[in-house]
FIPADREN-317092 format. One record per residue (C-alpha): chain; x, y, z. Coordinates in nm, 2 decimals. Layout:
<nodes>
A, X, Y, Z
...
</nodes>
This chain:
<nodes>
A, 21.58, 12.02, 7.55
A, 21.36, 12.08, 7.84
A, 21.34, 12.38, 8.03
A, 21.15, 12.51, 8.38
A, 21.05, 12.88, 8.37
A, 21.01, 12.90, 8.72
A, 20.71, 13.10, 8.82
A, 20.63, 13.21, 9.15
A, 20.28, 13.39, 9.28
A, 20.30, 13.80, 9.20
A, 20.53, 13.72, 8.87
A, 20.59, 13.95, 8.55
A, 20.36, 13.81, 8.33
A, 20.61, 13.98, 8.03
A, 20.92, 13.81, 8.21
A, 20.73, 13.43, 8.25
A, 20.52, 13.46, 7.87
A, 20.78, 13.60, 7.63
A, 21.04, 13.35, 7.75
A, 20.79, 13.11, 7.69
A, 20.67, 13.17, 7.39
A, 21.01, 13.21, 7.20
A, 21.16, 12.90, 7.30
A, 20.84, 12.69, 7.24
A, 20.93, 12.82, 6.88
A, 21.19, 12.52, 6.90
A, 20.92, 12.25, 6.90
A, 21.00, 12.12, 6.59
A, 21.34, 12.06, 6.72
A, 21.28, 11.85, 7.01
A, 21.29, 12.17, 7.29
A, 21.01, 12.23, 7.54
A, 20.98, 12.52, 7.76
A, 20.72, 12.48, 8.09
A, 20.62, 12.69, 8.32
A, 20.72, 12.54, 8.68
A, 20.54, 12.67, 9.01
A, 20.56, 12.58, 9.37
A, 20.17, 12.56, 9.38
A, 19.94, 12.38, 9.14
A, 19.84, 12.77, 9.05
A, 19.99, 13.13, 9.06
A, 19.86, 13.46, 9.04
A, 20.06, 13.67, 8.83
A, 20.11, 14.07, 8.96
A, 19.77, 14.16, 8.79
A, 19.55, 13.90, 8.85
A, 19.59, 13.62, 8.59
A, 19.55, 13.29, 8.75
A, 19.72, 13.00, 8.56
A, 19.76, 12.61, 8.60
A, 20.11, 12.56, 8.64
A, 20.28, 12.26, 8.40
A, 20.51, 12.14, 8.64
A, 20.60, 12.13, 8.96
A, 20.91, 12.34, 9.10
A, 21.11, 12.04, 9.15
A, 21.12, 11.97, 8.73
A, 21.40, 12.26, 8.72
A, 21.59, 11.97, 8.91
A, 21.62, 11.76, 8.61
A, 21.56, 12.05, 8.34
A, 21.78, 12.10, 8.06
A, 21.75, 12.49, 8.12
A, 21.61, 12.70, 8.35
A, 21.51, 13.04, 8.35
A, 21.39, 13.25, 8.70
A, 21.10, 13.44, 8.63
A, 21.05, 13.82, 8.86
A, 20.78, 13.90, 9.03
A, 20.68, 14.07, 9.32
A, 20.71, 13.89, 9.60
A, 21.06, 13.76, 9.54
A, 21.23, 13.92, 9.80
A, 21.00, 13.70, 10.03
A, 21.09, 13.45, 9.82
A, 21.47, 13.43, 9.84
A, 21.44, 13.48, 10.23
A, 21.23, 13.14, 10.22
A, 21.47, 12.86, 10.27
A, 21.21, 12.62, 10.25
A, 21.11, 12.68, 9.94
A, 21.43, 12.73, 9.79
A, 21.58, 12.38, 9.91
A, 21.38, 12.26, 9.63
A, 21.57, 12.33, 9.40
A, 21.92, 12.15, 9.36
A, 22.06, 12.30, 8.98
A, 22.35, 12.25, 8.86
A, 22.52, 12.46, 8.62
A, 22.77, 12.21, 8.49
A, 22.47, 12.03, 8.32
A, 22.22, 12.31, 8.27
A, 22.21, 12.66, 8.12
A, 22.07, 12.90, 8.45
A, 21.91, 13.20, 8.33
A, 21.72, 13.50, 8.57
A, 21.58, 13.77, 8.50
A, 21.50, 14.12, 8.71
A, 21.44, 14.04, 9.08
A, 21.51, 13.65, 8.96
A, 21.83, 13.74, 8.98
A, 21.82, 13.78, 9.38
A, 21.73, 13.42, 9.37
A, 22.05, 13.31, 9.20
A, 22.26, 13.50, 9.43
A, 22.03, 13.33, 9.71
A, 22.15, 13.00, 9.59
A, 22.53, 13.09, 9.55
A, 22.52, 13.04, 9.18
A, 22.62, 13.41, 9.06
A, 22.98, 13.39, 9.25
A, 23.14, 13.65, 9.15
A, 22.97, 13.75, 8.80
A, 22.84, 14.10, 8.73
A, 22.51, 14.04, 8.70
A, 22.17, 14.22, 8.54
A, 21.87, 14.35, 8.71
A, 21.59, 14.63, 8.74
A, 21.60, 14.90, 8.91
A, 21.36, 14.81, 9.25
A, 21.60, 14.47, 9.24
A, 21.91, 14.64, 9.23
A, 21.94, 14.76, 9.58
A, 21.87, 14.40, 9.77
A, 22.17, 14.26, 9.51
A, 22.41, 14.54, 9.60
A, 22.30, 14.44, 9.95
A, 22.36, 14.07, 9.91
A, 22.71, 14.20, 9.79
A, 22.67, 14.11, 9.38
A, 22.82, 14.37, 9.13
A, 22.49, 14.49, 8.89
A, 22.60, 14.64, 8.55
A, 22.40, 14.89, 8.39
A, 22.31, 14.59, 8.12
A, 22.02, 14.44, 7.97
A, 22.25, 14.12, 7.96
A, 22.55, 13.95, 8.09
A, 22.63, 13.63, 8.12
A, 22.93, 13.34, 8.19
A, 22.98, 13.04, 8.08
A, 22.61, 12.81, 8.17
A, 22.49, 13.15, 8.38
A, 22.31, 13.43, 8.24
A, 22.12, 13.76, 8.39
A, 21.89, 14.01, 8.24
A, 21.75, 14.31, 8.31
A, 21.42, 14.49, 8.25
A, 21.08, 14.29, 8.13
A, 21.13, 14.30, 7.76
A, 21.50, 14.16, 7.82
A, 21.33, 13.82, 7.86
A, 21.37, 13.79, 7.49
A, 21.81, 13.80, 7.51
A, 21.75, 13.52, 7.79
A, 21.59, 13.31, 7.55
A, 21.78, 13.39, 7.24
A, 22.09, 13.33, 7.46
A, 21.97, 12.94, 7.55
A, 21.87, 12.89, 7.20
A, 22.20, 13.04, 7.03
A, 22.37, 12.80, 7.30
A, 22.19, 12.52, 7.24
A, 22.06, 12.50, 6.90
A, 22.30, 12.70, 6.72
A, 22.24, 13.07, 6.57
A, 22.07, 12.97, 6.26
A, 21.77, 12.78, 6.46
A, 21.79, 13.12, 6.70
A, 21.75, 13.36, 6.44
A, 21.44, 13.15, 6.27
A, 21.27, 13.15, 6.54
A, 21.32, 13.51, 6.67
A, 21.23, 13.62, 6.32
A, 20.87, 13.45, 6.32
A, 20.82, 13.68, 6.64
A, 20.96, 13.98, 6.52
A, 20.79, 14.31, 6.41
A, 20.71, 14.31, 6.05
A, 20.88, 14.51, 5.86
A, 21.15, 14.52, 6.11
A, 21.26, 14.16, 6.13
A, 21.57, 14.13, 5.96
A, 21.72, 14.41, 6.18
A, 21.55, 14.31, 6.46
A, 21.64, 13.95, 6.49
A, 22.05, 14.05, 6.40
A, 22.02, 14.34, 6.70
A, 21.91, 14.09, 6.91
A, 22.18, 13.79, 6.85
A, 22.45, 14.10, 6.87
A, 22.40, 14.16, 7.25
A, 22.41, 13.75, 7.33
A, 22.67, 13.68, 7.10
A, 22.95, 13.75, 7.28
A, 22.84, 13.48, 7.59
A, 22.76, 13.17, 7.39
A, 23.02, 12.97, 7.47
A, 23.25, 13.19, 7.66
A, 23.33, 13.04, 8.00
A, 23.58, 13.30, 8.07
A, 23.38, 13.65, 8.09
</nodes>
């Protein structure tokens, strides 16, 4: 299971890191989660510099892939150049965006008509780009999800591993990450807001 976190200059270093780091807990099964960039580097929205793994065309031929926010995304989804790169497909590969991400989804005509997710500062440019936002930290349908607010990274990445993997492999590797102390209800919270999307092509 391969997946592209696509990562873009000015990106939310929680939205990029904590997707990455979860479903890199999968290793052992076989998944790989890398962080793909239109330059050989981006800056994230304070200042860290890192090498980018792959280039943005490896979300072509990804398993998954998961649109990172940031803050220069509205420039982003107004760049046409940059998004012809990309050529997904969601009968093949689970989709996921999250916050202003989800701007480049509707960019790219894969939200159709789904609710979607989103912060606040996104929420406008989607209501202007004509998609319905829910007051959610998480919808999705069928192979496309959307979440909103940084720390929702983490139902993004529970979703594709629920999906994927199966509950039991999502739940042992949330739990490693989880607070101690905590983990049990933590973990069992957390699969109760995805669960009702894995595997529902209807909602």
């Amino acid at each position: 299971m391969n997946i592209a976190i696509l990562t873009f200059d000015g990106f939310n270093e929680l939205d990029s890191f904590i997707a990455f780091g979860l479903l890199n807990r999968l290793t052992p099964q076989g998944w790989k989660a890398q962080i793909a960039s239109p330059t050989a580097q981006v800056t994230s929205m304070n200042g860290v510099t890192i090498h980018a793994q792959q280039p943005l065309e490896f979300a072509n031929r990804a398993d998954a892939v998961i649109f990172g926010s940031g803050i220069y995304t509205r420039a982003i989804a107004e760049n046409s150049s940059l998004l012809d790169r990309l050529q997904l497909d969601p009968l093949r590969q689970l989709i996921g965006a999250q916050c202003s991400g989800t701007l480049l989804l509707a960019r790219l005509g894969l939200l159709g008509d789904m609710p979607a997710c989103t912060d606040l500062s996104t929420k406008p440019w989607l209501v202007e780009a004509g998609v319905r936002v829910v007051d959610a930290p998480f919808h999705a349908r069928g192979p496309i999800a959307t979440a909103g607010g940084c720390l929702a990274s983490q139902y993004l990445a529970a979703w594709m591993m629920a999906s994927r993997a199966g509950f039991d492999a999502a739940a042992q590797a949330l739990h490693y990450a989880a607070p101690v102390g905590e983990k049990d209800a933590y973990v069992e919270r957390l699969l109760n807001v995805v669960r009702p999307f894995v595997n529902d092509s209807g909602r």
